[in-house]
C-alpha positions, -999 to 999 in steps of 0.1 A, spaced: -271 364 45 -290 388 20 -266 412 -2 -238 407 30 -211 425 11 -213 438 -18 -177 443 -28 -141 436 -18 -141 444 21 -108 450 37 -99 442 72 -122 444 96 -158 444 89 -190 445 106 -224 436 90 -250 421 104 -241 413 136 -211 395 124 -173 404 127 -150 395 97 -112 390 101 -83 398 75 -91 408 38 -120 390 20 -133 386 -14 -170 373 -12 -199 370 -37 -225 387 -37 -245 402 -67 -224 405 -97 -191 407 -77 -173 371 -74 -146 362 -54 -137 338 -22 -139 340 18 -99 339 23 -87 335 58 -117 347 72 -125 346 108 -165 347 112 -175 353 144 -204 374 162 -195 409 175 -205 404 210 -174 376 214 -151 398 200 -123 405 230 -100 423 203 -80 455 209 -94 480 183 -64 499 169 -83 522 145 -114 530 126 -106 538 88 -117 539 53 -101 506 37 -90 509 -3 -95 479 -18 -63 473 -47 -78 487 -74 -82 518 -61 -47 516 -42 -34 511 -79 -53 542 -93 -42 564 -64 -4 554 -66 -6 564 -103 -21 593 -98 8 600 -69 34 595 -99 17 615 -122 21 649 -100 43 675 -112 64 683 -82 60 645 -61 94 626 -59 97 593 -62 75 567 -37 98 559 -6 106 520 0 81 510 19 45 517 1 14 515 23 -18 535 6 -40 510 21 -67 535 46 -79 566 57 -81 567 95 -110 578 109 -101 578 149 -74 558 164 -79 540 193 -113 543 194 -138 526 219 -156 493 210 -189 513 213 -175 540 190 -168 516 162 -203 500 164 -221 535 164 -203 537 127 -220 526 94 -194 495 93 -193 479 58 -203 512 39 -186 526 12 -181 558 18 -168 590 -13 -133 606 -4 -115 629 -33 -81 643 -37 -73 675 -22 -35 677 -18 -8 657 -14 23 662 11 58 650 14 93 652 34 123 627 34 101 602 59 68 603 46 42 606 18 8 612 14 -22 624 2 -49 641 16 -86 639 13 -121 656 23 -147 627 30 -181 628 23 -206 623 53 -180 611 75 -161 629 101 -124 618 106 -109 630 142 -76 637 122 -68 674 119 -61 665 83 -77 637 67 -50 615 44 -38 582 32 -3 573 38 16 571 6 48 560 15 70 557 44 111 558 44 128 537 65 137 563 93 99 573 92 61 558 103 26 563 93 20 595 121 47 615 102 21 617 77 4 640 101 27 664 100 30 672 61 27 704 49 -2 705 23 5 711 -15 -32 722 -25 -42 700 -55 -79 688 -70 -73 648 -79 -99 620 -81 -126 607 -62 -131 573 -51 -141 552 -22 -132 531 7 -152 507 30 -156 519 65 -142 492 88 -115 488 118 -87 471 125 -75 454 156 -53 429 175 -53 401 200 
């Protein structure tokens, strides 16, 4: 399989015709790593429930970005339970809606503003060539333990310019 993957892919990936399970470190051009926990098996037997569509980080990035979160005049402290692993793109979406995407692609975000209250953190980002059906594109920092992911939503944005990076379009589901 010619140039499969050519970084760290998170999640769920599609590329060529084939559906990848969990988080995998493959090799492929200068990049080295192992298959770990990997599920290969062709799209078309797939009976999962897709949960969302997103824009993985793999952990350098999620590194970079917590950094960055700590270095902002005016951000508190991360809340105990640290996620900063995606950037939805549409939840719930159909199985047809998820193979229309460019699966496997890195794709550019940057930093536009960050957002916080005592149940959630997060940042927020403009994507490049991609649209996301949230009203306002983030990453979920950080959750308290009274809060979830969706408060993240409802964060009132502190207007910032931070960094660009990427994530690799993919999906996650269960069953």
């Amino acid at each position: 399989m010619k140039n499969l993957v050519s970084r760290i892919a998170s999640r769920h990936i599609e590329q060529e015709g084939i559906a990848f399970s969990r988080t995998l470190r493959v090799r492929s051009g200068l990049t080295q790593g192992r298959i770990s926990m990997a599920q290969l098996q062709p799209l078309k037997k797939w009976k999962k429930k897709i949960i969302y569509s997103a824009l993985f980080l793999d952990s350098p990035t999620q590194q970079s970005l917590l950094r960055w979160w700590e270095s902002q005049e005016g951000t508190t402290p991360l809340h105990n339970k640290v996620l900063a692993h995606h950037c939805t793109i549409a939840f719930k979406p159909s199985q047809e809606d998820v193979e229309a995407l460019p699966l496997g692609k890195e794709i550019a975000m940057r930093v536009v503003g960050y957002g916080q209250d005592e149940k959630a953190q997060a940042i927020f980002v403009t994507i490049t060539g991609l649209r996301s059906n949230n009203a306002k594109p983030h990453i979920t920092m950080a959750i308290s333990s009274s809060g979830s992911a969706k408060d993240s939503n409802e964060l009132e944005i502190v207007k910032v310019t931070g960094p660009s990076f990427k994530g690799v379009l993919g999906y996650f589901g269960k069953g």
